[in-house]
C-alpha positions as CSV (number, residue, x, y, z in Angstrom):
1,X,14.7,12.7,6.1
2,X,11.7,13.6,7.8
3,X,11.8,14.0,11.9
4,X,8.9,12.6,14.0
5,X,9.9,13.4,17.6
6,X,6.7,13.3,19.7
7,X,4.6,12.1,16.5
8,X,2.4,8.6,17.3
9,X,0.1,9.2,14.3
10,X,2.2,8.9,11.4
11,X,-0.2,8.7,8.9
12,X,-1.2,12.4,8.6
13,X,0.6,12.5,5.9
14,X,-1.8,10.6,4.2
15,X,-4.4,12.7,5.1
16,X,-3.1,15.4,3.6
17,X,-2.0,14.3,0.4
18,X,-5.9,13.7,-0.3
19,X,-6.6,17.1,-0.7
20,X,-4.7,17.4,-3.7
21,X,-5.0,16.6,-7.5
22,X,-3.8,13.1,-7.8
23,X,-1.1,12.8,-11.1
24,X,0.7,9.5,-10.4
25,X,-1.3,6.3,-10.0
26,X,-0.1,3.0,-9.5
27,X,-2.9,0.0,-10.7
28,X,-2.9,-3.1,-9.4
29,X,-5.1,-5.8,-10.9
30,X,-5.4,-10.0,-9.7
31,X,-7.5,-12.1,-12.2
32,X,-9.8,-13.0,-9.4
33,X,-10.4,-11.4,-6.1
34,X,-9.4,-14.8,-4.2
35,X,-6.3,-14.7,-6.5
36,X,-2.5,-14.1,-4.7
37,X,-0.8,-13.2,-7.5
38,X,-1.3,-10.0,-9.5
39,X,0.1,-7.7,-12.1
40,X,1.3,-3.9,-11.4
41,X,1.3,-0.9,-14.0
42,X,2.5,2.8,-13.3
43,X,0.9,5.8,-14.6
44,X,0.7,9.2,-14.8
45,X,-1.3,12.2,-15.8
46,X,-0.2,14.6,-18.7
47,X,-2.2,16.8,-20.9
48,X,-3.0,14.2,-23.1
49,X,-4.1,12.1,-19.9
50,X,-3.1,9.2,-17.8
51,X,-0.3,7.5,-19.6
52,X,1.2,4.0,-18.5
53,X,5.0,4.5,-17.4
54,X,7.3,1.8,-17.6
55,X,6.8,-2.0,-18.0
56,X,3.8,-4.1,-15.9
57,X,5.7,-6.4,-13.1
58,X,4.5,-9.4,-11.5
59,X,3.4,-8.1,-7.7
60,X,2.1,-10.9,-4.9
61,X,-0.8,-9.7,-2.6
62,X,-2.9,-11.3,0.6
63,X,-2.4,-15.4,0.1
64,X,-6.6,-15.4,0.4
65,X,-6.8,-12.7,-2.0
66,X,-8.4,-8.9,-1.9
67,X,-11.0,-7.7,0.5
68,X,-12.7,-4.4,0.4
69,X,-10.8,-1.9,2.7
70,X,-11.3,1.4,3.4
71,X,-9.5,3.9,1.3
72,X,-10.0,7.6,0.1
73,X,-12.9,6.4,-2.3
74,X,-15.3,3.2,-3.1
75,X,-15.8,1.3,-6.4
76,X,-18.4,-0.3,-6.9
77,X,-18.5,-3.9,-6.3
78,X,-20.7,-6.9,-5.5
79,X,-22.1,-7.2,-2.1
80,X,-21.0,-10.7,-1.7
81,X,-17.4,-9.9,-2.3
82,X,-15.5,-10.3,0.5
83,X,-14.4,-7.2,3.0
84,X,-10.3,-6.8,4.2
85,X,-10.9,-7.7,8.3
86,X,-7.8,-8.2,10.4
87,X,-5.8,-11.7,10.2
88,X,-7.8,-12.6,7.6
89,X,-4.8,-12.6,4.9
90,X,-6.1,-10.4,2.4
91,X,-5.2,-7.7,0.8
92,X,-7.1,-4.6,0.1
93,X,-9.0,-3.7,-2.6
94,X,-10.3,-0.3,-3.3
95,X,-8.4,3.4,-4.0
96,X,-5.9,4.4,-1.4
97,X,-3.1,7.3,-1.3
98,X,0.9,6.2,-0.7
99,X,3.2,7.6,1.5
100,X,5.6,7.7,3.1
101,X,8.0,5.9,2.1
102,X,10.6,3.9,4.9
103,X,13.7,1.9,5.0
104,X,16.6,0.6,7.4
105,X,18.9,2.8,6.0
106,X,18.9,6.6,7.0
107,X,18.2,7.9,3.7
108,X,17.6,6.4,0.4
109,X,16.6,7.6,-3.3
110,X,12.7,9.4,-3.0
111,X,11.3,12.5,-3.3
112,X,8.7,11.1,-0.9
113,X,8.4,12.0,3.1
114,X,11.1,9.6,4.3
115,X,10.7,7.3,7.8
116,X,13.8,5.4,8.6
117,X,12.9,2.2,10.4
118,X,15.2,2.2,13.7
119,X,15.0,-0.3,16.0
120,X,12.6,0.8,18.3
121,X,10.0,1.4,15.5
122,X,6.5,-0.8,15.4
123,X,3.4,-0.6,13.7
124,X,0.5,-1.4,15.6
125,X,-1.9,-4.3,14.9
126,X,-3.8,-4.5,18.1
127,X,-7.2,-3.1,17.5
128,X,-7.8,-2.3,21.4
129,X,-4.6,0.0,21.7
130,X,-5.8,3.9,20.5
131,X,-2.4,3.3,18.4
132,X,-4.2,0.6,16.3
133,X,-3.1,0.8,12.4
134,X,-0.3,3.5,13.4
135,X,3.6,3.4,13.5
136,X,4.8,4.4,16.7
137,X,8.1,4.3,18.6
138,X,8.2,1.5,21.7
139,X,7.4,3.7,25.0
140,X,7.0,2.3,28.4
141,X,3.4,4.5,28.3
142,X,2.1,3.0,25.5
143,X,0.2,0.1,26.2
144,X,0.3,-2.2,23.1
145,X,-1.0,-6.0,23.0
146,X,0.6,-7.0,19.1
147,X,2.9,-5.5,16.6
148,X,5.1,-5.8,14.5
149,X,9.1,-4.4,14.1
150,X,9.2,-2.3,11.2
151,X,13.2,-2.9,11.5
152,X,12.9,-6.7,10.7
153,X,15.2,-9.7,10.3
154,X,15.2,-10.1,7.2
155,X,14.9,-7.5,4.2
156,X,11.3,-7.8,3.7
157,X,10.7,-4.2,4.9
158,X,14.7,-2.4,3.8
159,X,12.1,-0.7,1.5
160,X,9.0,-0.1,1.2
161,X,5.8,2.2,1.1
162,X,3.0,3.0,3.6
163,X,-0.4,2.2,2.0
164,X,-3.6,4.5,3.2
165,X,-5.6,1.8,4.3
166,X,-8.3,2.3,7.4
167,X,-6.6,5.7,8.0
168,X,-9.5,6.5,10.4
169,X,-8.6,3.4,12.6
170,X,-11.6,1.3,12.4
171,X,-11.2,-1.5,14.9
172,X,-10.9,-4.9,13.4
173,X,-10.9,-3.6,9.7
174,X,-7.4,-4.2,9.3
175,X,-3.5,-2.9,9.4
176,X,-0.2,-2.2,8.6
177,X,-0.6,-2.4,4.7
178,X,3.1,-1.5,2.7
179,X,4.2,-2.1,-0.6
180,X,7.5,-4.4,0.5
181,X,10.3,-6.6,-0.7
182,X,8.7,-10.2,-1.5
183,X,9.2,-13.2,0.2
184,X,9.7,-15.2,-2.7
185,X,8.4,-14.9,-7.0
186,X,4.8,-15.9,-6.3
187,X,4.7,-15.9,-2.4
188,X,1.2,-14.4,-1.2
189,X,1.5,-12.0,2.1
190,X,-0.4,-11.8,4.8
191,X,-2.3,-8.6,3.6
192,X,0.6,-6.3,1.7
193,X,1.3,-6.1,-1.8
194,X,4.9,-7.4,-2.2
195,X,7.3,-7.4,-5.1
196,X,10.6,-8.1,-6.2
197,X,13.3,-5.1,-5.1
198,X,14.4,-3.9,-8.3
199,X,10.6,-2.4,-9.6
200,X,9.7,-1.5,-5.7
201,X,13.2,0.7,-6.0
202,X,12.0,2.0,-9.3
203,X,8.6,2.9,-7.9
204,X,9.8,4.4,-4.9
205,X,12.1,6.6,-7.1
206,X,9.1,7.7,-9.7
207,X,6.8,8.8,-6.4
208,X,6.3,12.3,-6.3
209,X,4.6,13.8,-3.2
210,X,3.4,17.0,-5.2
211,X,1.5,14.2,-7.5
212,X,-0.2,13.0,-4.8
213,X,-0.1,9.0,-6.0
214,X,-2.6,7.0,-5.6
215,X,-3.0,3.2,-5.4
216,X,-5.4,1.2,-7.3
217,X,-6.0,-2.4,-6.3
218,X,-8.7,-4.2,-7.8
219,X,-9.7,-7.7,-8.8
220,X,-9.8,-7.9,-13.1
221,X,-14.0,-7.5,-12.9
222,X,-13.6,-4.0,-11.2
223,X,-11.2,-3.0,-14.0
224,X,-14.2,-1.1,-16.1
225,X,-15.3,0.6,-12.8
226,X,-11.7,2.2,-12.3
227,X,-11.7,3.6,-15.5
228,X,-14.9,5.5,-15.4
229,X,-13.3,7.0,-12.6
230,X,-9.8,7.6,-14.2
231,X,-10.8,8.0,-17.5
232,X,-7.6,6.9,-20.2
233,X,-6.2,3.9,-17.9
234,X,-5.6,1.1,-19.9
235,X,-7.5,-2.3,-20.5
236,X,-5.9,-5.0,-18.3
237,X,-4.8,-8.0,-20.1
238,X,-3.1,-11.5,-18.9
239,X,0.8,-12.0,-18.5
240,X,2.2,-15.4,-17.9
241,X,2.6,-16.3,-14.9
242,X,5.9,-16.2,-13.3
């Protein structure tokens, strides 16, 4: 398990897994970009090129649909399409890096960086505090206006993944984006991409840090765009829904 005594910005990580060639990708397509619901596939790269890995699962993202966010590189899209914001209940769309990975417990099954999610443990929603989009411990010093536990209640967040959005900490643009334990089948979050916990296990399993995964989270129109990008991914089709 990693150790981050006297970090506050936890998302270096991110940063640096940007700089390498990127082998596992995880794509993420809704049928419409004001569409909840959404269907994820794995894959990764070989020598014959990126090849799907395992089945497609039903994931839920933002109840109002995808936004562009900020990740580590655009696609292009419409200029009418909406953009992620903060509060707004989207999710964002664009091409971001994973990582790390958290949990309650003190260790779990990963290969990636590890953050256990004690009790004192927030990430930071309030775009006026200089810890905006950034987990941090609760200190006396650190002057914070909202947040959210990342120990909750309920299981939402027993496992889950950080997702590389607005890793520059662009007021307003938006925060605190996981992978996480759904709700309910079908229940849209307020900007995450949530699933059921057997496939967000799996997933968390498959990650490999020296991969350098990526996520890919577009609306169905934005599917040819991806593929010119990462050439061999496969054409999205339809599954019932759940």
């Amino acid at each position: 398990m990693l150790r981050f005594a006297n970090m506050i910005y936890l998302f270096s990580y991110v940063i640096g897994v940007t700089l390498h060639a990127h082998d596992q990708l995880l794509l993420v397509v809704a049928d419409d970009i004001n569409r909840s619901s959404a269907l994820l596939q794995r894959y990764e790269r070989t020598q014959r090129g990126w090849e799907t890995v395992g089945e497609r699962v039903h994931v839920n993202v933002g109840r109002n649909g995808l936004g562009w966010g900020i990740g580590i590189m655009d696609l292009p899209h419409p200029d009418t399409d909406p953009v992620k914001h903060e509060g707004d209940g989207r999710a964002p769309a664009g091409v971001f890096a994973l990582g790390p990975v958290f949990g309650y417990a003190a260790s779990i099954s990963t290969r990636m960086p590890y953050l256990q999610a004690t009790q004192d443990l927030v990430c930071v929603d309030d775009s006026l505090s200089a810890a905006y989009n950034r987990i941090v411990p609760v200190r006396p010093e650190l002057s914070i206006g909202s947040f959210e536990w990342m120990r909750r209640e309920d299981s939402l967040y027993r496992i889950g993944v950080v997702v590389g959005h607005n890793g520059s900490a662009v007021a307003g643009r938006g925060s605190c984006i996981f992978l996480h334990i759904e709700k309910a089948p079908g229940a849209g979050t307020a900007g995450c991409t949530s699933m059921a916990p057997d496939p967000l296990a799996t997933i968390i399993r498959w990650l490999d840090p020296e991969k350098a995964p990526l996520l890919v989270q577009i609306p169905r129109q934005r599917v040819p765009e991806a593929q010119k990008r990462f050439e061999g991914i496969g054409e999205y089709q339809s599954m019932p829904e759940r």
